[in-house]
Structures are given as C-alpha cells and as structure tokens.
N, CA and C atoms as an extended XYZ file, in Angstrom:
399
Properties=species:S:1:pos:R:3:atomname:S:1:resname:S:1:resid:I:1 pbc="F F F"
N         8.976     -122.288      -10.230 N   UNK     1
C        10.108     -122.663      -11.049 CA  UNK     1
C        10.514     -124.111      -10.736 C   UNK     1
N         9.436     -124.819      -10.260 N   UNK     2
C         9.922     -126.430      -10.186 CA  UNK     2
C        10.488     -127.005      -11.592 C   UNK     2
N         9.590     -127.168      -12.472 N   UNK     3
C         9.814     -127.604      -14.321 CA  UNK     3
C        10.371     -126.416      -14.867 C   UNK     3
N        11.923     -126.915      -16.076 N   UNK     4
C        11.880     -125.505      -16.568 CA  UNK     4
C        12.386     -126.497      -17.954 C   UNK     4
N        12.301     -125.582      -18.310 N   UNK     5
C        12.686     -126.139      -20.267 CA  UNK     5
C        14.014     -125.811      -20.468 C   UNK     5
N        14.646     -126.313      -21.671 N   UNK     6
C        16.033     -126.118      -21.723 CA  UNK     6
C        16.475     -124.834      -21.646 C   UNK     6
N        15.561     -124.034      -22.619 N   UNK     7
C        16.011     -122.409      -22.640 CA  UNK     7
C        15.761     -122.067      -21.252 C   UNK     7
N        15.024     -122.280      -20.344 N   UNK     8
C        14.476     -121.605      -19.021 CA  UNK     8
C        15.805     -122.056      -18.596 C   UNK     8
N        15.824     -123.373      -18.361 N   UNK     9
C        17.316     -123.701      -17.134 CA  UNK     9
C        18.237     -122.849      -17.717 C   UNK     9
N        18.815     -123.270      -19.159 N   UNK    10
C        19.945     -122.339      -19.803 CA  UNK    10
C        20.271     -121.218      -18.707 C   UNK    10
N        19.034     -119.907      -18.701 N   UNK    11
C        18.513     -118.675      -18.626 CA  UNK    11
C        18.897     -118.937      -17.324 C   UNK    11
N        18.494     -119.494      -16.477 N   UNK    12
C        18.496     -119.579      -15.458 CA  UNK    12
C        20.033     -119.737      -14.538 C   UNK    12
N        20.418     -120.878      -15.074 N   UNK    13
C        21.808     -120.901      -15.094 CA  UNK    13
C        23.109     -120.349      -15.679 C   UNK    13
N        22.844     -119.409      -16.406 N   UNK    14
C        23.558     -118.373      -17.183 CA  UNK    14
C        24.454     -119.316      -17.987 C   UNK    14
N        24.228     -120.088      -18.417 N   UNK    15
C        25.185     -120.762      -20.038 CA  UNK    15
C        24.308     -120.446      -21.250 C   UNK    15
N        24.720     -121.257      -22.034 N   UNK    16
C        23.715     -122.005      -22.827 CA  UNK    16
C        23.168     -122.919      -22.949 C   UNK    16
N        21.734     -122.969      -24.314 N   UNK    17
C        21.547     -124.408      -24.322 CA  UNK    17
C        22.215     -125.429      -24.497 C   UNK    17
N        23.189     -125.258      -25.301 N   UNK    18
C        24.516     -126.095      -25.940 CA  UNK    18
C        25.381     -126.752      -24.538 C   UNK    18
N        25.574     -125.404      -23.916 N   UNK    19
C        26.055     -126.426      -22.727 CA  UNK    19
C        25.270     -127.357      -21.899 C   UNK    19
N        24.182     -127.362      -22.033 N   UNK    20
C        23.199     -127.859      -21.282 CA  UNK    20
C        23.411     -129.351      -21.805 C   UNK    20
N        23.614     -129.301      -23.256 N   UNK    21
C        23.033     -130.394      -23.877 CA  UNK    21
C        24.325     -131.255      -23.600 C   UNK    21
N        25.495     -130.488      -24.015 N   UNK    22
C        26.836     -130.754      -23.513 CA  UNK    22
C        27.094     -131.378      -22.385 C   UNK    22
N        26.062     -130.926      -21.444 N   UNK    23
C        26.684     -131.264      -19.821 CA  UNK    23
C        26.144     -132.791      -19.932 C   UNK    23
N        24.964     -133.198      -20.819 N   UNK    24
C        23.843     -134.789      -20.865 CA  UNK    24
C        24.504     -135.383      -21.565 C   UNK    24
N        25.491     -135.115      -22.409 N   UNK    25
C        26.477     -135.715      -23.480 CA  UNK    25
C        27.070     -136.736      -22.215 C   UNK    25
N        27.776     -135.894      -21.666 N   UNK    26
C        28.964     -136.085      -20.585 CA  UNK    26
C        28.099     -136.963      -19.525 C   UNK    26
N        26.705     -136.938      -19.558 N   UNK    27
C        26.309     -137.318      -18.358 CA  UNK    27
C        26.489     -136.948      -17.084 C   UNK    27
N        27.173     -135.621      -17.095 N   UNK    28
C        27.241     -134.846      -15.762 CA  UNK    28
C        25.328     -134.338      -15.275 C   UNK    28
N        24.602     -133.971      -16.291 N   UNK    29
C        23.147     -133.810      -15.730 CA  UNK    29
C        22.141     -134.780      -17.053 C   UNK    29
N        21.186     -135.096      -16.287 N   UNK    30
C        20.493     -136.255      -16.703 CA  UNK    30
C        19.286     -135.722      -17.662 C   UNK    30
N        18.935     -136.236      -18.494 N   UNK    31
C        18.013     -135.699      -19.827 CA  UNK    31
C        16.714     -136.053      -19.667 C   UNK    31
N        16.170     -135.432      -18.993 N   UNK    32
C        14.578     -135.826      -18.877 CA  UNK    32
C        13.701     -136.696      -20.245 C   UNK    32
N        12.574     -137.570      -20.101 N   UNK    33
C        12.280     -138.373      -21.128 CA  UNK    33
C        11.449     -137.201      -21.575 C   UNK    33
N        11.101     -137.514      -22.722 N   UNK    34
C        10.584     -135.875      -23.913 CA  UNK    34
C         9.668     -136.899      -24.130 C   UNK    34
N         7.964     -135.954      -23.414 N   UNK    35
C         6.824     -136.281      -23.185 CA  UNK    35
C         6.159     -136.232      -24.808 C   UNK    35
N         5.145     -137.056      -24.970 N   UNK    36
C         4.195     -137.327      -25.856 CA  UNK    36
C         4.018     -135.642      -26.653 C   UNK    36
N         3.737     -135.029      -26.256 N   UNK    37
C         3.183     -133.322      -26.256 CA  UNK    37
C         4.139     -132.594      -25.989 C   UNK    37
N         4.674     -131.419      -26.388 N   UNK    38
C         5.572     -130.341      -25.463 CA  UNK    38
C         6.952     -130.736      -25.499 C   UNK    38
N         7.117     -129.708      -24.720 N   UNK    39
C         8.835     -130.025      -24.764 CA  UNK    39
C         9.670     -130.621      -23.253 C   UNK    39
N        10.336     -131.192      -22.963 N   UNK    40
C        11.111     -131.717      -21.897 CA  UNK    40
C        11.338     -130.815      -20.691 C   UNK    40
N        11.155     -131.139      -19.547 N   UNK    41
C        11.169     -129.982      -18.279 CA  UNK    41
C        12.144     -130.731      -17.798 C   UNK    41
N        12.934     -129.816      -16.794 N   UNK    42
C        14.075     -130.156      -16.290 CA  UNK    42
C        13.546     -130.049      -14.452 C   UNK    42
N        14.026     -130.922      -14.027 N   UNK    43
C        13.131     -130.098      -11.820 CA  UNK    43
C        14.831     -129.189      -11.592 C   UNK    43
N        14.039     -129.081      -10.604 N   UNK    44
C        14.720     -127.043       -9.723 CA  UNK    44
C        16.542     -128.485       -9.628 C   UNK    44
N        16.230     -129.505       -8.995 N   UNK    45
C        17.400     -130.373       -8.725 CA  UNK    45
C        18.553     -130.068      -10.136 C   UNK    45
N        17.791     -130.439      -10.874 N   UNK    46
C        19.003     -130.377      -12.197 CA  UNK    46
C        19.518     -128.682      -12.505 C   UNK    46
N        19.047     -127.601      -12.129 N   UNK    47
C        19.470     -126.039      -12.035 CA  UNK    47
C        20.593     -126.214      -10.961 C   UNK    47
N        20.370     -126.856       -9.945 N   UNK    48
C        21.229     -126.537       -9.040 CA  UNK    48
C        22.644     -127.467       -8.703 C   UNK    48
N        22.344     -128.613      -10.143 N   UNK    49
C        23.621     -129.406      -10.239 CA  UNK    49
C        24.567     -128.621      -11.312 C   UNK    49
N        23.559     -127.628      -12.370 N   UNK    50
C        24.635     -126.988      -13.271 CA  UNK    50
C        24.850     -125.503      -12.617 C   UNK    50
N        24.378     -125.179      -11.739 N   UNK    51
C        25.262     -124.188      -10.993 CA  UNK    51
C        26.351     -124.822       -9.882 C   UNK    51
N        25.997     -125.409       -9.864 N   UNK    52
C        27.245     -126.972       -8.546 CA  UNK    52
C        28.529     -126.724       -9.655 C   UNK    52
N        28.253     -127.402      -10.960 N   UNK    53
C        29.040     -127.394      -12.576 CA  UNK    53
C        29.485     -126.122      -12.589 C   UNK    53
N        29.432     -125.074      -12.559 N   UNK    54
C        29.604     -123.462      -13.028 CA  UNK    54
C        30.723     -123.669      -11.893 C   UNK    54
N        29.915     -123.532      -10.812 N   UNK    55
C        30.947     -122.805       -9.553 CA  UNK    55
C        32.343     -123.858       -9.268 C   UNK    55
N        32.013     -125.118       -9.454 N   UNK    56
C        33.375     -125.892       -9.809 CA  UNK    56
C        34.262     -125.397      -10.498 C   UNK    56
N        34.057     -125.604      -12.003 N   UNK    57
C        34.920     -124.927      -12.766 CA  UNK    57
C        35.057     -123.312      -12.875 C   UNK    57
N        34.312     -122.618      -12.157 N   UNK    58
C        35.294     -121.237      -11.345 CA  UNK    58
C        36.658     -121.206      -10.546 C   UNK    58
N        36.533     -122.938      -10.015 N   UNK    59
C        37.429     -122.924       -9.243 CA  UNK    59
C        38.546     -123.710       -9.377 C   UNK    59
N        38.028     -123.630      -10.966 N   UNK    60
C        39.650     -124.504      -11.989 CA  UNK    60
C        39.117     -125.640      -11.760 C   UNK    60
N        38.668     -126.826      -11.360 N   UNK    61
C        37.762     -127.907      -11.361 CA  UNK    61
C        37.619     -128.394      -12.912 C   UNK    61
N        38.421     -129.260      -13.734 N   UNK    62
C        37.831     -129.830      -14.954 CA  UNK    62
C        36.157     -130.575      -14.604 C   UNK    62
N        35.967     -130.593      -16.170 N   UNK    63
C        34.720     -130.996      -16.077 CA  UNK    63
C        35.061     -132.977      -15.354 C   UNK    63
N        35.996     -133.172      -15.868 N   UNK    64
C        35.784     -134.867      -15.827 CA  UNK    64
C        36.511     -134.979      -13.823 C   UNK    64
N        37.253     -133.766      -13.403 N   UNK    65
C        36.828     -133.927      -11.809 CA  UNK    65
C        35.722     -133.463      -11.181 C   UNK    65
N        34.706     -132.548      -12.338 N   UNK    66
C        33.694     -132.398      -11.700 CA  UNK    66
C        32.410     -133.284      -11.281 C   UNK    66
N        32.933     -134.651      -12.537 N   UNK    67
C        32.277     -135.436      -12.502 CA  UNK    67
C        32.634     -136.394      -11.507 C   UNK    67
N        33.960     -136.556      -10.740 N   UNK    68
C        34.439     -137.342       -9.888 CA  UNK    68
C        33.964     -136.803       -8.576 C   UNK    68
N        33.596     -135.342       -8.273 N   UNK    69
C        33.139     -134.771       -7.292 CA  UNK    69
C        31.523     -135.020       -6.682 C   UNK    69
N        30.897     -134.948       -7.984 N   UNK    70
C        29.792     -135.523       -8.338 CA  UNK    70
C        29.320     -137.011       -7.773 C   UNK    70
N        29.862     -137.603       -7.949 N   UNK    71
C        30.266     -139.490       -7.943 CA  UNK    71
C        30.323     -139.417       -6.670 C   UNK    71
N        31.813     -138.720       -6.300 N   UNK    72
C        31.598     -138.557       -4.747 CA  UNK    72
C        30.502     -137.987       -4.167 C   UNK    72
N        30.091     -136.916       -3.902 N   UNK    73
C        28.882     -136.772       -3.469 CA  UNK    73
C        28.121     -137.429       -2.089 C   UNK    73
N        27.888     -138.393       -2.409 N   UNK    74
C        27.437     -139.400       -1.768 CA  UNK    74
C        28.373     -140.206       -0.622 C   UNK    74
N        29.926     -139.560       -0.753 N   UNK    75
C        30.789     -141.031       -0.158 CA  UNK    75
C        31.248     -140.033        0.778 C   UNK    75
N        32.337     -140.657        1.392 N   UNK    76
C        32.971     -140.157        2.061 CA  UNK    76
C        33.607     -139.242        2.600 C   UNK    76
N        33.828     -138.341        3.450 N   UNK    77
C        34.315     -136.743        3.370 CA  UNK    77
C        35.845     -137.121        2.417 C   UNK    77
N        36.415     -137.857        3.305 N   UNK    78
C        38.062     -138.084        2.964 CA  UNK    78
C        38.503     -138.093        1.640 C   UNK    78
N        37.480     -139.068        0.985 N   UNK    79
C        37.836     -138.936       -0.655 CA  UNK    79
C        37.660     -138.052       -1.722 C   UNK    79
N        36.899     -137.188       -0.944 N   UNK    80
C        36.663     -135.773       -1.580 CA  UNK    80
C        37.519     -134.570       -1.301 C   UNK    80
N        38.036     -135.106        0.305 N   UNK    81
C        39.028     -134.165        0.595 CA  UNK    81
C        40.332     -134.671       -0.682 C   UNK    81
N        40.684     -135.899       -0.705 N   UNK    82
C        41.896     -136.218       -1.698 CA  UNK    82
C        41.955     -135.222       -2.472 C   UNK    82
N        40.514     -134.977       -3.389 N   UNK    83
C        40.231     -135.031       -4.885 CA  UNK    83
C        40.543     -133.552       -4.546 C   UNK    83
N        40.500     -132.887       -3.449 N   UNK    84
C        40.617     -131.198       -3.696 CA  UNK    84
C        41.948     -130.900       -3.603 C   UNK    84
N        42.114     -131.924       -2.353 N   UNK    85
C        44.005     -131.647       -2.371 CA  UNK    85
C        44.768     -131.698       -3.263 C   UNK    85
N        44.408     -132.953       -4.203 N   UNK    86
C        45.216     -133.059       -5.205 CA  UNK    86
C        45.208     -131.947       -6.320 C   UNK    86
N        43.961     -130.988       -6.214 N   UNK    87
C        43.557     -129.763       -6.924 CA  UNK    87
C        43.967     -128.492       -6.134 C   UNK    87
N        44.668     -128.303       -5.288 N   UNK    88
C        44.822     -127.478       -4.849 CA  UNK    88
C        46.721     -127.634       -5.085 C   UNK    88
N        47.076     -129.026       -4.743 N   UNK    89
C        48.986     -128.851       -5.186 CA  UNK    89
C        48.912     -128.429       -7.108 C   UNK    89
N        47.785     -129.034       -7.774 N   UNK    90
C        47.851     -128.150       -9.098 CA  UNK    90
C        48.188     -127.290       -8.823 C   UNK    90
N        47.252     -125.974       -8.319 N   UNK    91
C        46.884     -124.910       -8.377 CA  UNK    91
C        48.469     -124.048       -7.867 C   UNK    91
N        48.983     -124.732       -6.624 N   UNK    92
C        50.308     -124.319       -6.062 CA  UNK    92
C        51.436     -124.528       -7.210 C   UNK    92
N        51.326     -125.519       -8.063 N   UNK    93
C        52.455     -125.795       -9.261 CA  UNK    93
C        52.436     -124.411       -9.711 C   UNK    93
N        50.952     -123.983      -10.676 N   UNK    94
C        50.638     -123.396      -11.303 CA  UNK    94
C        50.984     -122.216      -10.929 C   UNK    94
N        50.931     -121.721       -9.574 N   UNK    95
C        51.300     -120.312       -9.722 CA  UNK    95
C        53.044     -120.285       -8.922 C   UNK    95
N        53.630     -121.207       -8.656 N   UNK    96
C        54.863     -121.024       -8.576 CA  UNK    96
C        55.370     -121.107      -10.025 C   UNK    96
N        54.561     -121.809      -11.496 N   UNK    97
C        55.303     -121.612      -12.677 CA  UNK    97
C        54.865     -119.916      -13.269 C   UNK    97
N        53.766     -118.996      -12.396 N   UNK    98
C        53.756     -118.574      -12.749 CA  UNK    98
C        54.336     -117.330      -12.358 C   UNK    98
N        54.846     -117.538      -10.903 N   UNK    99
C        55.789     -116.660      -10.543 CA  UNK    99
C        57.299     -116.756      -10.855 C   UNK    99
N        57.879     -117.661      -11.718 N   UNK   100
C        58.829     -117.909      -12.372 CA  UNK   100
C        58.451     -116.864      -13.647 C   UNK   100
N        57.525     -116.923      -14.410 N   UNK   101
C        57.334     -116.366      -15.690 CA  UNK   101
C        57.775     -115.253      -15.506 C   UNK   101
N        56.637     -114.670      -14.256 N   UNK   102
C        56.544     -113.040      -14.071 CA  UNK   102
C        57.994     -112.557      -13.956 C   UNK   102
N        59.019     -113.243      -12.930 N   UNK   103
C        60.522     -112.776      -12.863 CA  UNK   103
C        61.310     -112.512      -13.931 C   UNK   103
N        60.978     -113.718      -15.122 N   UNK   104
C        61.690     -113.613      -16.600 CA  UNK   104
C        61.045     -112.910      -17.353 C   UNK   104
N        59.857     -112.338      -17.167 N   UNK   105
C        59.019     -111.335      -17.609 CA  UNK   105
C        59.581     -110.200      -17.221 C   UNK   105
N        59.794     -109.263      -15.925 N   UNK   106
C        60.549     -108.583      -15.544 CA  UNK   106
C        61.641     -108.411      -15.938 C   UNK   106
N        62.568     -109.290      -15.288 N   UNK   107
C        64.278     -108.880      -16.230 CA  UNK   107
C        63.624     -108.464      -17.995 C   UNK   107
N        62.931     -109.442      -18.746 N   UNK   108
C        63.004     -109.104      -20.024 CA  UNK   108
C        62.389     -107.634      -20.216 C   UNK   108
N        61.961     -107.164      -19.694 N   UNK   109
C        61.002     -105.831      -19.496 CA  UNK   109
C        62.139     -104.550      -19.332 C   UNK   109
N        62.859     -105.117      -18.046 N   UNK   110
C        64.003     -104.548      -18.050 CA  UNK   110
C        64.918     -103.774      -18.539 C   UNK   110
N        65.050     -105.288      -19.398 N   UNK   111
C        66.345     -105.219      -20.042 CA  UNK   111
C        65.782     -104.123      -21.771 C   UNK   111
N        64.723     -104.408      -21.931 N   UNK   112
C        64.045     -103.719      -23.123 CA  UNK   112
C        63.968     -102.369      -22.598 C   UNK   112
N        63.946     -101.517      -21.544 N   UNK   113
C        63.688     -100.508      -20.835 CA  UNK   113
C        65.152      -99.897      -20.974 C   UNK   113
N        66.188     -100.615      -20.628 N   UNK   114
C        67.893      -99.745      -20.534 CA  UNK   114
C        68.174     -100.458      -21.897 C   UNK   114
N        67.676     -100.808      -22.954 N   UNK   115
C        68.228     -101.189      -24.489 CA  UNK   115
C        68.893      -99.815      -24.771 C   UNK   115
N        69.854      -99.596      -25.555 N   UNK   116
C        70.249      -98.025      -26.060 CA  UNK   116
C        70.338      -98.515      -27.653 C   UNK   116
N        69.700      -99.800      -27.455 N   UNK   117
C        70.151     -100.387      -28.815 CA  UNK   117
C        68.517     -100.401      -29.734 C   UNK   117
N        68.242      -99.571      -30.452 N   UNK   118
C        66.670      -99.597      -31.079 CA  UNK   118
C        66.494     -100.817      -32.183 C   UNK   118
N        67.598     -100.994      -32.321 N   UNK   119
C        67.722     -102.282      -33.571 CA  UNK   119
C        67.677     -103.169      -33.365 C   UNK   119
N        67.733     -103.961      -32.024 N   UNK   120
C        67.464     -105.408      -31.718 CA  UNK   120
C        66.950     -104.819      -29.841 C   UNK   120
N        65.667     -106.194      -30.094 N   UNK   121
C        65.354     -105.786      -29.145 CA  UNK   121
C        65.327     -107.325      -27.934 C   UNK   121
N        65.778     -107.173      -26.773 N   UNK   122
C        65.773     -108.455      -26.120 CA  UNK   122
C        64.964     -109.426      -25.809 C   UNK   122
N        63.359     -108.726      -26.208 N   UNK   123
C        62.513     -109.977      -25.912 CA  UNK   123
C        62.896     -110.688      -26.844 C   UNK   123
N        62.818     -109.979      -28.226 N   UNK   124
C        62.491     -110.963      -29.148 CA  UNK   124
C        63.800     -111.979      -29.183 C   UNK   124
N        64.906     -111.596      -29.076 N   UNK   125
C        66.124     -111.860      -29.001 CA  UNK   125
C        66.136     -113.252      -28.239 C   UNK   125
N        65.069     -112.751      -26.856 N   UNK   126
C        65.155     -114.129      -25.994 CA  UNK   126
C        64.771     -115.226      -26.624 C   UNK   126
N        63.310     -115.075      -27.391 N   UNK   127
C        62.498     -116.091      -27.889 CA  UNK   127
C        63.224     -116.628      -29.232 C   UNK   127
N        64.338     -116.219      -29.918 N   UNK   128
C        65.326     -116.464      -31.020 CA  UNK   128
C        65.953     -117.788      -30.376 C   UNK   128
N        65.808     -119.026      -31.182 N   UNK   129
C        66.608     -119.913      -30.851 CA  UNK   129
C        68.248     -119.905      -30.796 C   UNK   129
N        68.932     -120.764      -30.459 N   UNK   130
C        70.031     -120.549      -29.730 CA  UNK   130
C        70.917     -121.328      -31.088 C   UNK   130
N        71.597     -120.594      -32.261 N   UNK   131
C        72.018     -121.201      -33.410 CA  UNK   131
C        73.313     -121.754      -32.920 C   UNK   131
N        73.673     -121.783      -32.075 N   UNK   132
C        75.019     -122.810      -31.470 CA  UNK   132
C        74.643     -124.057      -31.168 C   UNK   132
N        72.830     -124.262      -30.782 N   UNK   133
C        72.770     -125.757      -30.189 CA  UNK   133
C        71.929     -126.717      -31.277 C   UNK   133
C-alpha cells in the first residue's frame, strides 16, 4: 500500500474523494503530478496526513488551524503548545455557554412540567419577543 489512487486513499481514509480533492484545494495535502498513462498515486505519507486531518478535526480543530498545526509541524514545541491552548480556552467558553443553556433548558422544562395552564406553554412563551421593548 505504498501508491494508492484517489478512491484507494479516500477508502482508506474513510472520507471521500471530494474531500480528498477538497483537502488539495486548501493545500492541506499535495496533488501528485498525473502521469502520461493511468491515474495519479498518492505515497502511504499523504494517508497519514489525512488521517493527522480527520483526527484534528475530531478534536474540534478547524481546518484552517489544522493547517497552522501542519505549518507548525516542523517548529517549535511552544508554538504549537499556543495554538492548542488557545483551542482548548475555546473549548472551556464553549461548554461553560453550554452549561448556561442546559440550566435555562431545565427551569424551561420545569416550568412546562408544573404548567396547569394547557393553553400557553412557557417555552414557547420564552422564545416570544418581549412587546414592551
């Protein structure tokens, strides 16, 4: 499995071809020159930069920091440490906004649970703009 063709890597890497082609758009993986005869082989190196690509963005990683991760690569531990830290206080925003939701999710759950009122109901009530402001 040194050479593989687009469908093989695809296959291999569990996307598609589209993303494949997608990822050479972006220049995140590099497009082999398309020989006289046949079709374009990709080496085992380029499988294991779009599974590098996959498992990034498993880990919430945009593509355009995956490409900064990438870049890095080569440099320094420290500046790669930045690039995660700064992806990891995301990640802390993100679920303190999302443990805010869940609380106003709750009360509204709640409050729909002890309604005695079948005719209006409080979610929707919540999401009703406020005709005083």
């Amino acid at each position: 499995m040194s050479q593989l063709t687009i469908s093989k890597l695809a296959q291999a890497a569990r996307v598609s071809v589209e993303t494949i082609r997608y990822y050479e758009r972006l220049g995140l993986i590099e497009q082999p020159p398309k020989p006289a005869q046949g079709y374009r082989t990709y080496p085992k190196v380029t499988l294991e930069r779009v599974l590098f690509i996959k498992r990034a963005q498993d880990l919430g990683f945009s593509l355009e920091e995956i490409d900064n991760l990438l870049s890095l690569g080569e440099s320094h531990c420290s500046e790669v440490q930045a690039l995660a830290e700064g992806k990891l206080a995301s990640v802390r925003e993100k679920i303190n906004d999302l443990r805010r939701l869940e609380l106003v999710l709750e009360d509204l759950v709640t409050q729909c649970r002890t309604n005695p009122d079948n005719t209006a109901c409080p979610i929707v009530e919540s999401l009703q703009p406020d005709p005083h402001q």
